[in-house]
N, C-alpha and C positions, 0 to 999 in steps of 0.2 A: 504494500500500500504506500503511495506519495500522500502527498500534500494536494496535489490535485485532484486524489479519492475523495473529493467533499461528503460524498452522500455516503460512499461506505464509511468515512471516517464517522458518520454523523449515525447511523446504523450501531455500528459497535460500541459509542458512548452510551446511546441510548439502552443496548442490552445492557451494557456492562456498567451503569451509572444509575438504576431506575429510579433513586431515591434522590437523586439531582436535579432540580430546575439547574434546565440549562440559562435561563433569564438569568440569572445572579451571577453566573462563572464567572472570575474573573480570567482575564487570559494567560496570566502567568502559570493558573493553576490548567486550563484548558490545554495550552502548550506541551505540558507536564505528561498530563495523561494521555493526549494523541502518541507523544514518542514512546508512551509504555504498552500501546495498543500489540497486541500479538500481527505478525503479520507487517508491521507498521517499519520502514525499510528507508527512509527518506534524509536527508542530510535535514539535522537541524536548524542549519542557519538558513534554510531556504524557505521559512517560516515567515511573513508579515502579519500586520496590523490586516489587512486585508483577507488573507487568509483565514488567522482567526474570526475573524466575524464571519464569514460564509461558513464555516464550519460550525459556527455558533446558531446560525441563522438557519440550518440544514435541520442541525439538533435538536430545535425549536419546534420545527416542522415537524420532524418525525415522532415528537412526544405528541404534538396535538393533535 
C-alpha cells in the first residue's frame, strides 16, 4: 500500500480503528498509524498536509 491507496488506507483504519472518530484525529497521530498499517510499504517522507486530509476525508466517508 502507498500513500496514494487513499481509500484502502481509509478501509483499514476504519476496521482497524472502530472506536475512533476519525473527525478528531489529529494528523500526527493519523501519520502514525497509516505507517503501522500491515501491508503499508511507502516512504514516509512522501506524506503531506494534503495527503492527510484525503485520507482523513476517505475515513470519514467510510464510517458514515
Amino acid at each position: 500500500m502507498k500513500w496514494s491507496d487513499i481509500q484502502d488506507i481509509a478501509i483499514e483504519l476504519a476496521d482497524g480503528k472502530p472506536d475512533v472518530d476519525p473527525r478528531y484525529v489529529n494528523f500526527m497521530d493519523l501519520r502514525t498509524w497509516v505507517l503501522k498499517l500491515d501491508g503499508f510499504d511507502d516512504d514516509p517522507d512522501h506524506c503531506g498536509e494534503k495527503v492527510l486530509e484525503a485520507i482523513q476525508a476517505a475515513w470519514i466517508e467510510e464510517v458514515d
